[in-house]
C-alpha positions as CSV (number, residue, x, y, z in Angstrom):
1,X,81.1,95.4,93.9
2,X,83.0,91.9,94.1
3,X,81.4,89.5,94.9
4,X,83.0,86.5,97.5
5,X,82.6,83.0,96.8
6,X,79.9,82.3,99.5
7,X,78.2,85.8,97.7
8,X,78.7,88.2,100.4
9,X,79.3,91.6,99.2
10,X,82.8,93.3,99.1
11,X,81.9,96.5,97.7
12,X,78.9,99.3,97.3
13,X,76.0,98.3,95.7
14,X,76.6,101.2,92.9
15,X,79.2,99.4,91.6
16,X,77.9,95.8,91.8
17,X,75.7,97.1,89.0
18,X,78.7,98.5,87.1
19,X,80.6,95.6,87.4
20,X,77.6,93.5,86.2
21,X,77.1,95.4,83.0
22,X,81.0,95.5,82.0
23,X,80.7,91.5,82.0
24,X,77.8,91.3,79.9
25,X,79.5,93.2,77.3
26,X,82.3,90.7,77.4
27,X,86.2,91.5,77.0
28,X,88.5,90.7,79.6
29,X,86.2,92.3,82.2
30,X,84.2,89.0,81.7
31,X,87.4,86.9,81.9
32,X,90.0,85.9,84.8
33,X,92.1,89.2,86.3
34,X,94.5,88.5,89.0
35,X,94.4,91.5,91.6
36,X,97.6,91.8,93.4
37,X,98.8,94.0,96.7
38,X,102.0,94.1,99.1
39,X,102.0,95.9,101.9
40,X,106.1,96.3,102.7
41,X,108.9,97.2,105.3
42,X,108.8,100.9,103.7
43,X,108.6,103.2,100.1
44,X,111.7,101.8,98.7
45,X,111.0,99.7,95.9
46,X,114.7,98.5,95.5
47,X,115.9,97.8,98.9
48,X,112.5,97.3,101.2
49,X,110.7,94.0,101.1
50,X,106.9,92.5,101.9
51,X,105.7,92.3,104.9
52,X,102.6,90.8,103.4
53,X,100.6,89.7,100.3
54,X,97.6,89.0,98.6
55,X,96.4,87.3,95.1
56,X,93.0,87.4,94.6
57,X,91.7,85.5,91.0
58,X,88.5,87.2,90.3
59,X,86.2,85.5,87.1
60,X,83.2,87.7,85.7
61,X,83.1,90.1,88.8
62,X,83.3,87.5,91.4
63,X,85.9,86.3,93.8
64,X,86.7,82.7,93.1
65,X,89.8,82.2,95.1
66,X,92.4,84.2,97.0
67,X,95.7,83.8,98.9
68,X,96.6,86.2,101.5
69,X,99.5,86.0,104.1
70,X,102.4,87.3,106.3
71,X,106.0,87.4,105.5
72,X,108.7,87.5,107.8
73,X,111.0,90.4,105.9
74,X,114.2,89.2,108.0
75,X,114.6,92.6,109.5
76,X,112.4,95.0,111.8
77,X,109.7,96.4,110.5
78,X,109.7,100.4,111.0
79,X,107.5,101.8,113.6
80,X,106.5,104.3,110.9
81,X,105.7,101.3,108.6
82,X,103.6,99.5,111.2
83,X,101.7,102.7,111.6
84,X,100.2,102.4,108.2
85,X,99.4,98.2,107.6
86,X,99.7,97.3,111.4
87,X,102.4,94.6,111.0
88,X,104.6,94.7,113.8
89,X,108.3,93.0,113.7
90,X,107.1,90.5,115.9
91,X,103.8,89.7,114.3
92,X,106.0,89.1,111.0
93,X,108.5,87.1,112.6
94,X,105.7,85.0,114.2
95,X,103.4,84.5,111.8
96,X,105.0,85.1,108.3
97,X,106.4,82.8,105.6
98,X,110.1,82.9,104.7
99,X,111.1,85.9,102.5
100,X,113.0,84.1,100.4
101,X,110.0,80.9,100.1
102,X,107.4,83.8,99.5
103,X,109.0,85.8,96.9
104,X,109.5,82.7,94.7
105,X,106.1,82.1,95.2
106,X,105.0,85.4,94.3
107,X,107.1,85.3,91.3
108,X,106.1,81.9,90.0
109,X,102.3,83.4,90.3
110,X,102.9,86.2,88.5
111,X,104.8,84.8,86.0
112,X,102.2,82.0,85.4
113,X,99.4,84.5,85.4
114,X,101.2,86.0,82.2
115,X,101.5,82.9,80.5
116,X,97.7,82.3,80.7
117,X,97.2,85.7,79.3
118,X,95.5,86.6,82.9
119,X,95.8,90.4,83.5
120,X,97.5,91.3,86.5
121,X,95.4,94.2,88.3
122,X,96.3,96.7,91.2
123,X,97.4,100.1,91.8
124,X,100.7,101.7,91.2
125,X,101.9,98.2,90.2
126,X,105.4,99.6,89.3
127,X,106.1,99.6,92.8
128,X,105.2,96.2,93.5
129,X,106.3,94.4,90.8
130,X,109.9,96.2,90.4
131,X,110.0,95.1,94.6
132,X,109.6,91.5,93.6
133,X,111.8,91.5,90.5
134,X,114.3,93.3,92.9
135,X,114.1,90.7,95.7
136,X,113.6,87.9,93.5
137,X,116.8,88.7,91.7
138,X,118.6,89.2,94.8
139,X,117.4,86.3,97.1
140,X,116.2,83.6,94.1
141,X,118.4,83.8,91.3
142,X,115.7,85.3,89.0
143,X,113.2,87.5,89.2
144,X,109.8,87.6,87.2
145,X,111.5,89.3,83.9
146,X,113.9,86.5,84.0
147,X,111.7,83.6,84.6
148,X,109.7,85.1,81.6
149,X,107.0,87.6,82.7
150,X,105.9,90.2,79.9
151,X,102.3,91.3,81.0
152,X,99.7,92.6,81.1
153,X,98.9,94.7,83.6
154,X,96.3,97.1,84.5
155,X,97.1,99.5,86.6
156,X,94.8,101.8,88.2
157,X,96.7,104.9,88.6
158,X,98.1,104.9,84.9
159,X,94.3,104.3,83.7
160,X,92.7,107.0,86.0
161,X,95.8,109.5,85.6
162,X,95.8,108.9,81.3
163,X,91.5,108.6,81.1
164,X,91.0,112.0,83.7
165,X,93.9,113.7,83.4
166,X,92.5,117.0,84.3
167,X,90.7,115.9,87.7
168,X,92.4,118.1,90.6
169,X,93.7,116.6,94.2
170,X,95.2,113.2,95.5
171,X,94.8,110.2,93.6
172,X,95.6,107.6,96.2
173,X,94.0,104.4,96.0
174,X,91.8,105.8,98.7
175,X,91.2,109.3,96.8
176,X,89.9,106.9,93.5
177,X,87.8,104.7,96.0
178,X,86.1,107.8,96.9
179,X,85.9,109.6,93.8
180,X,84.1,105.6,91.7
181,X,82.2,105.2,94.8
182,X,83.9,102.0,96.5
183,X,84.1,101.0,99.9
184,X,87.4,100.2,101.0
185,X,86.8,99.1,104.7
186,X,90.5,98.1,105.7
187,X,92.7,100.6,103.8
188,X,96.6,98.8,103.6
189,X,95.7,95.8,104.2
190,X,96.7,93.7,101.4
191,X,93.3,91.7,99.7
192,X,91.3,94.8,100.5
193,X,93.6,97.1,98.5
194,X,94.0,94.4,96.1
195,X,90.0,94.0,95.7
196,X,90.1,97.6,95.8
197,X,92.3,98.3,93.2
198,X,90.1,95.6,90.6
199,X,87.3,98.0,91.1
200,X,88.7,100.8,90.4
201,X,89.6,99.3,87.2
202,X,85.9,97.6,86.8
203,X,84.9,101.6,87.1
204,X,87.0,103.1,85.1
205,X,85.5,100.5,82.1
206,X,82.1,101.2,82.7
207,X,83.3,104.9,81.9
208,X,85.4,104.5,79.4
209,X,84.3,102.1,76.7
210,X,87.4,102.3,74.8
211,X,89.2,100.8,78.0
212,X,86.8,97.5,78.2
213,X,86.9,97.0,74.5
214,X,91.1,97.0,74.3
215,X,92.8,94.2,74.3
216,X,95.3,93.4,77.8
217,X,98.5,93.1,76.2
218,X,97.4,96.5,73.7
219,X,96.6,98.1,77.0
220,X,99.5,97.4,78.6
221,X,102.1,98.1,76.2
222,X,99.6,101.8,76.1
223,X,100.4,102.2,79.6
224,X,104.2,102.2,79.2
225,X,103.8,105.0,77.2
226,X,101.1,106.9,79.2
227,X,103.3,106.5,82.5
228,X,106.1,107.6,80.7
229,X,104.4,110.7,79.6
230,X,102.9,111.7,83.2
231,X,106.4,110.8,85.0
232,X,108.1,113.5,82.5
233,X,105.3,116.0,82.7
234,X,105.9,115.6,87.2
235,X,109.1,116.1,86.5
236,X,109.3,119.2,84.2
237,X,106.7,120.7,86.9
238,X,109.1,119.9,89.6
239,X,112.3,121.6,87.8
240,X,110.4,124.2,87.2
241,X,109.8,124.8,90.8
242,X,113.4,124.0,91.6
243,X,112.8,120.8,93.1
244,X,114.8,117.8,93.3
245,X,113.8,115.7,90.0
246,X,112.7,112.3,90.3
247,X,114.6,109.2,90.4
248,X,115.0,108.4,86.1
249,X,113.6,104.7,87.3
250,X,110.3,106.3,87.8
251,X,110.0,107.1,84.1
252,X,109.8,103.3,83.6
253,X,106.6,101.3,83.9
254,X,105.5,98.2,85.2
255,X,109.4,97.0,86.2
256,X,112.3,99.1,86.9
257,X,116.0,97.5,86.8
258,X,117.6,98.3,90.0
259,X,120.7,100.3,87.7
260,X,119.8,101.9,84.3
261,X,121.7,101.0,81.0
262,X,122.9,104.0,79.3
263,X,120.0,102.8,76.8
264,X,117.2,103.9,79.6
């Protein structure tokens, strides 16, 4: 469980007590992480955009600040797409920020979050991250590689695929919630996956001691090795099926360029 500023609950009680014993062992569990979560005009991560966001700083288990908003994409929202997070194209184009003013925003916090060494936490952050690179690029003149972003990150999904490799079934972020015992009350909407997706991770330590006693920037240069592995090994099982491979961008982990160098 996080815990808000005013010290109402945010989680189950299980995993208060989880997250409570991770911090008295120290490591970066006791530090700042910076969860992160958009919730976006569709699944593709190079030509959708946000329709929302949310940045939630949490310090030794506990909330201490947050930003959360709506972002006008500059195009309709698909029904489809307002089926899963509830933004409509009007409720965007009411109520949300400037794509262009919240991207650099996004960017600039991201960015800074790296330069203080804070880790940036949330689930399937290739996605998200290669989304605001993308539009950054496209729309600001630089995205967060650019303006200097390296890391860390922990990921969810790479840490629960690479530590439990062998679990069978879905690992959504609402398949782990279920499986580490978190409540999730508002599933796609942005702080709650993003509070979410830092318990996960909070759960994951308190199983696996080698994961609370790495370092961030040893665990995320881990990751782009472990994603790398798991996006070959779905992709041998999916020739072997004969179907379609994957995109060669999904072998990359946490940012993806928009066109691969023969390098790649």
């Amino acid at each position: 469980m996080i815990l808000t500023p005013a010290g109402r609950p945010s989680g189950s009680a299980a995993l208060s007590q989880l997250a409570a014993m991770i911090v008295t062992m120290g490591a970066w569990a006791a530090g700042e992480l910076l969860g992160f979560d958009l919730e976006t005009t569709g699944v593709d991560r190079f030509e959708d955009v946000p329709v929302s966001f949310s940045l939630v700083s949490v310090v030794a288990g506990v909330v201490v600040r947050s930003w959360s908003g709506l972002i006008d994409p500059g195009r309709p929202v698909p029904p489809e797409s307002t089926a899963v997070h509830g933004i409509s194209t009007e409720q965007a184009r009411a109520e949300g920020m400037p794509l262009i003013a919240a991207l650099d925003m996004l960017a600039d916090a991201v960015v800074a979050a790296g330069r203080r060494g804070v880790p940036l936490v949330g689930m399937r952050l290739d996605y998200d991250l290669t989304m605001i690179e993308t539009q950054a690029g496209r729309l600001c003149g630089r995205g967060i590689v650019e303006r200097g972003w390296r890391g860390p990150v922990l990921d969810a999904a790479v840490l629960d695929r690479h530590l439990d490799p062998d679990r069978p079934g879905r690992r959504t972020l609402g398949d782990l919630c279920a499986h580490y015992g978190i409540d999730i009350t508002r599933p796609h909407d942005a702080m709650a996956d993003a509070i979410a997706s830092v318990e996960v991770v909070f759960a994951l330590a308190a199983r696996y001691e080698a994961l609370w006693t790495a370092d961030p920037d040893r665990l995320h240069a881990a990751q782009v090795g472990w994603h790398r592995t798991w996006a070959s090994g779905y992709d041998d099982r999916r020739r072997a099926k004969g179907q379609v491979p994957i995109d060669p961008r999904d072998h990359l982990w946490p940012v993806a360029p928009a066109a691969l160098s023969s390098a790649a």
